[in-house]
C-alpha atoms as one frame of an Amber mdcrd trajectory, in Angstrom:
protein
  -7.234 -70.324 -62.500  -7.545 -73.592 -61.269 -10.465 -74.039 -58.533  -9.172
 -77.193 -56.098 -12.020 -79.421 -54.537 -11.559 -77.438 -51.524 -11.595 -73.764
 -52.884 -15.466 -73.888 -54.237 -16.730 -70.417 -54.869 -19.649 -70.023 -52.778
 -21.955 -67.577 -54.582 -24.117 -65.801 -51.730 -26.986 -63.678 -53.922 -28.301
 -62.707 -51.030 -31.979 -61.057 -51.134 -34.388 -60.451 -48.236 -38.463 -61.578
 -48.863 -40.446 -58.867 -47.767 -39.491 -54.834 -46.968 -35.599 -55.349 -45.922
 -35.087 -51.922 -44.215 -37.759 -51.067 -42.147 -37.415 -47.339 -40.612 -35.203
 -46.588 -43.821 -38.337 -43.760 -44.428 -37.571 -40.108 -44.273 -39.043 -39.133
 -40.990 -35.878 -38.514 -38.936 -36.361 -40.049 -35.255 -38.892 -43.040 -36.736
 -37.387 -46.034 -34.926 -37.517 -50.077 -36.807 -39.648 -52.789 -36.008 -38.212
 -55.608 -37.412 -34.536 -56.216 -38.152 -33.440 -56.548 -41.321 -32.263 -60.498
 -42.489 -30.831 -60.876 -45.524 -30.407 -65.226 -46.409 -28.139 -66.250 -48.976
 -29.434 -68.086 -51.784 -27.681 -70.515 -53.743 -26.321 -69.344 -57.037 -25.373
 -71.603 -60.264 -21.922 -72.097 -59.284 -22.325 -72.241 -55.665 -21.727 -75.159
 -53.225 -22.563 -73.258 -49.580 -24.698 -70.898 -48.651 -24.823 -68.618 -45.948
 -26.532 -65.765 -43.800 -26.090 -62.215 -43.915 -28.248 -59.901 -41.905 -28.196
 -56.309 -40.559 -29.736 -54.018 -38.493 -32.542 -51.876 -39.543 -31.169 -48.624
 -41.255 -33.217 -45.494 -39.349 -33.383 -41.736 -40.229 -33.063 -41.264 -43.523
 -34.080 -37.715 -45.548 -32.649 -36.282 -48.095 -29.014 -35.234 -48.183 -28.555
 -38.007 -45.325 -25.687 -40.761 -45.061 -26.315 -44.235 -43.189 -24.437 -47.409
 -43.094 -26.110 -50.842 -43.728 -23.759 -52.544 -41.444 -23.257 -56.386 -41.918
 -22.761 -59.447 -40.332 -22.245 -62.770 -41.960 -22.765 -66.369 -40.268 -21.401
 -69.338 -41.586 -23.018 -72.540 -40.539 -20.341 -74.781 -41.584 -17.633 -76.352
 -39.689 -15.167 -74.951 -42.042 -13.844 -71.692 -42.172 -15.560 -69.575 -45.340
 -13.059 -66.591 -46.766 -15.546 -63.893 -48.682 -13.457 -62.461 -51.063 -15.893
 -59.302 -52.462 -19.209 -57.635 -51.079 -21.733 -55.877 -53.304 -25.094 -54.889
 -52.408 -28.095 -53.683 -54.956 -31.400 -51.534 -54.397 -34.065 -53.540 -55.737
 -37.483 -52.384 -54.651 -39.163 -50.401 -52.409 -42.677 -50.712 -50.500 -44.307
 -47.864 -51.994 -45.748 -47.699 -55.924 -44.448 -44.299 -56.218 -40.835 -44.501
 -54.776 -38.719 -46.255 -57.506 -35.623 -48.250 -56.526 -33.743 -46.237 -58.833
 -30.523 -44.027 -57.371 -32.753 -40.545 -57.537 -34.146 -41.931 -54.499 -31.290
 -43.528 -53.012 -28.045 -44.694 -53.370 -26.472 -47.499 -52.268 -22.406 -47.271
 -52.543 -19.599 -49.673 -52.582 -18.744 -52.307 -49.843 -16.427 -50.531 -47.121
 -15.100 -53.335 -45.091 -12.141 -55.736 -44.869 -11.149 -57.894 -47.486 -10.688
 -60.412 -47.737 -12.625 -61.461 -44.650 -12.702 -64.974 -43.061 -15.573 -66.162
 -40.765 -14.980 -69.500 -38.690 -16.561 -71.840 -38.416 -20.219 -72.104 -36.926
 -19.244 -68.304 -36.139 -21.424 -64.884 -36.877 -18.672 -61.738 -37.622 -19.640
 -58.095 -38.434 -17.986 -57.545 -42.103 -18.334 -54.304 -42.769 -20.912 -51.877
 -44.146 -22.365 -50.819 -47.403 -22.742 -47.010 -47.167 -26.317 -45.524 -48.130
 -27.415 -41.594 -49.246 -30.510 -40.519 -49.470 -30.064 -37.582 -52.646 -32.148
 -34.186 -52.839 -33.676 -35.418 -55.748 -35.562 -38.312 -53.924 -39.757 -37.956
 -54.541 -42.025 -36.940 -51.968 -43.797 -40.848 -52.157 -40.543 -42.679 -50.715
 -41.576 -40.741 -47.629 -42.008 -44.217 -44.672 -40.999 -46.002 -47.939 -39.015
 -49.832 -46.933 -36.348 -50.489 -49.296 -34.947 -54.040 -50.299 -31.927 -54.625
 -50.952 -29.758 -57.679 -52.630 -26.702 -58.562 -51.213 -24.146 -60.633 -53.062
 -20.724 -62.136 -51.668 -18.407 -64.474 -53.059 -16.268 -66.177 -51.343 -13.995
 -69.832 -50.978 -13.377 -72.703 -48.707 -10.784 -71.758 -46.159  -8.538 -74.546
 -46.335  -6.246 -73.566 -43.356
């Protein structure tokens, strides 16, 4: 496939510094502190970058389903079209609690694609759906989990 000046993949590994999903413990009714941010990094083969964040996931036990919901801003004055959504468990804030999916999994992208986001604008995307198995250990209990986000997408050139 031939990439045209204009159609740059932007490679958005996005990962969050710090506990990304505060009140993600297993307490049911334990509310968030902060809000969850999630900043796009610049890959190898990217040319933009840009900012997805979400809201902080709350009550999870086990046997529960959430929804990380996301929004994307793009700070450009172009339009950006993301083309695919993926997000990744990557640590949690407790020594016992692995980020492994015994403790919880984090499922496909559910959301529109592709999805275009105008210029200078912030749009809600979609969600990335989360379950917290039977088999998660007792020391994920008020565990934060982090999680890495990763979107590709192109230069809008409408």
């Amino acid at each position: 496939m031939t990439v045209h000046r204009w159609q740059r993949t932007v490679a958005a590994g996005a990962i969050l510094a710090g506990a990304a999903a505060w009140g993600t413990g297993l307490r049911p009714g334990e509310t968030a502190e902060d809000a969850m941010t999630l900043v796009a990094r610049q890959g190898t083969a990217a040319q933009y970058t840009f900012a997805v964040r979400s809201t902080p996931v709350d009550d999870l036990y086990p046997g529960a389903e959430r929804r990380l919901a996301l929004t994307m801003t793009n700070p450009y004055g172009f339009d950006l079209l993301v083309t695919a959504v993926r997000a990744d468990l990557v640590s949690t804030t407790r020594p016992g609690c692995a980020p492994v999916p015994a403790n919880l999994v984090v499922r496909a992208y559910a959301g529109d694609l592709p999805v275009r986001i105008g210029a200078g604008a912030e749009r809600e995307t979609g969600a990335v759906a989360l379950h917290m198995p039977n088999t998660v250990v007792d020391d994920c209990q008020r565990a934060g989990f982090t999680f890495a986000v990763h979107a590709d997408a192109t230069r809008d050139a409408r």
